[in-house]
C-alpha positions as CSV (number, residue, x, y, z in Angstrom):
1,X,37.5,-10.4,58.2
2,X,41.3,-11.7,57.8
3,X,41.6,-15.5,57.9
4,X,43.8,-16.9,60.4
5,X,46.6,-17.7,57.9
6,X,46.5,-14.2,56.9
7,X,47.1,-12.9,60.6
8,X,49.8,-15.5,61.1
9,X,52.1,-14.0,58.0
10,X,51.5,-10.5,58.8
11,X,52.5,-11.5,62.6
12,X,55.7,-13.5,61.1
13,X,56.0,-10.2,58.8
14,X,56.5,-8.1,62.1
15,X,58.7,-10.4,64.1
16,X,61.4,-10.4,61.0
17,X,61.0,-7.0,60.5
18,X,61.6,-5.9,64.2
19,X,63.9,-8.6,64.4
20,X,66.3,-7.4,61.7
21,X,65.8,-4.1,62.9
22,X,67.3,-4.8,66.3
23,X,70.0,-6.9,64.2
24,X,70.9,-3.9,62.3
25,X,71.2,-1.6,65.1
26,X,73.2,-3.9,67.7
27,X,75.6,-4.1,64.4
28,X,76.2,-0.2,64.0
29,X,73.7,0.4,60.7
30,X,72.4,3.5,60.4
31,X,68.3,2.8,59.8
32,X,67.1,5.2,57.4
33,X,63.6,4.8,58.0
34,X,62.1,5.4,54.0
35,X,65.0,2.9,53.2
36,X,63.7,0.8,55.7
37,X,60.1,0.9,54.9
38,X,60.9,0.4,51.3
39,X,63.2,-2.5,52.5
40,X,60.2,-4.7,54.6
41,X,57.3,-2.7,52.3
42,X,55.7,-1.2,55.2
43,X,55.1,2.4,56.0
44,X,57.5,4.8,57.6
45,X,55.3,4.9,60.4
46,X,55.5,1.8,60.9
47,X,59.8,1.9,60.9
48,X,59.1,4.5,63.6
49,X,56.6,2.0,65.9
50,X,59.1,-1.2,65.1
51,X,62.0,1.4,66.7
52,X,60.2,2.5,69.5
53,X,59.0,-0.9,71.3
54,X,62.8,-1.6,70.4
55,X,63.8,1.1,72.5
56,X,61.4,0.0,75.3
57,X,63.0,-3.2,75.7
58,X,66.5,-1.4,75.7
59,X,65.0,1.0,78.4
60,X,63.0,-1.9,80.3
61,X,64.5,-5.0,80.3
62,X,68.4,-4.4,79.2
63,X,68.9,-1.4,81.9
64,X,72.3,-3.0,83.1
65,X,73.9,-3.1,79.6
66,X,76.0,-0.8,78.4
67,X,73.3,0.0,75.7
68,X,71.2,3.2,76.1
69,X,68.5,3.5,73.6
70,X,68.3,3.9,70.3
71,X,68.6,7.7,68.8
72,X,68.4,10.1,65.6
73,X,71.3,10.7,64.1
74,X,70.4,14.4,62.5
75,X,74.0,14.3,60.1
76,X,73.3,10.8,59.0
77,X,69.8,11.4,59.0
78,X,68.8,7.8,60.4
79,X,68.5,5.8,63.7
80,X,71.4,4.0,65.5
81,X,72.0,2.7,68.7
82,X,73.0,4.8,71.7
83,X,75.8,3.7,73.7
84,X,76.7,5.0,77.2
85,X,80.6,5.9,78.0
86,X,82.0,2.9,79.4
């Protein structure tokens, strides 16, 4: 069983990691998600998870901003945010 100090830094862990993801991708980066994984030593499933409750707050909470969601960029082969025509 995890001690509580244990669940406390992989929950701080998490809240950087998604964090900076959301940093990245309101900045224009392209998140390559092995890069990324490597990056916050995680898996790339993980990346993937992080990026989708991302995009559920874009699609739940910042519906009147200009944002759409966040989407895979097949040429660049990584994720980046989405941005409706003004």
């Amino acid at each position: 069983m995890k001690g509580v100090k244990e669940v406390i830094k992989q929950a701080s862990a998490k809240t950087i990691r998604v964090l900076s993801l959301f940093e990245m991708l309101n900045s224009g980066e392209i998140i390559k998600k092995k890069e990324a994984a490597e990056r916050f030593d995680v898996s790339e499933k993980t990346i993937l998870r992080d990026l989708k409750e991302i995009n559920i707050y874009y699609s739940k909470y910042k519906y009147h901003t200009l944002v759409n969601s966040v989407a895979y960029n097949r040429v660049e082969k990584g994720y980046f945010l989405k941005v409706r025509n003004a």
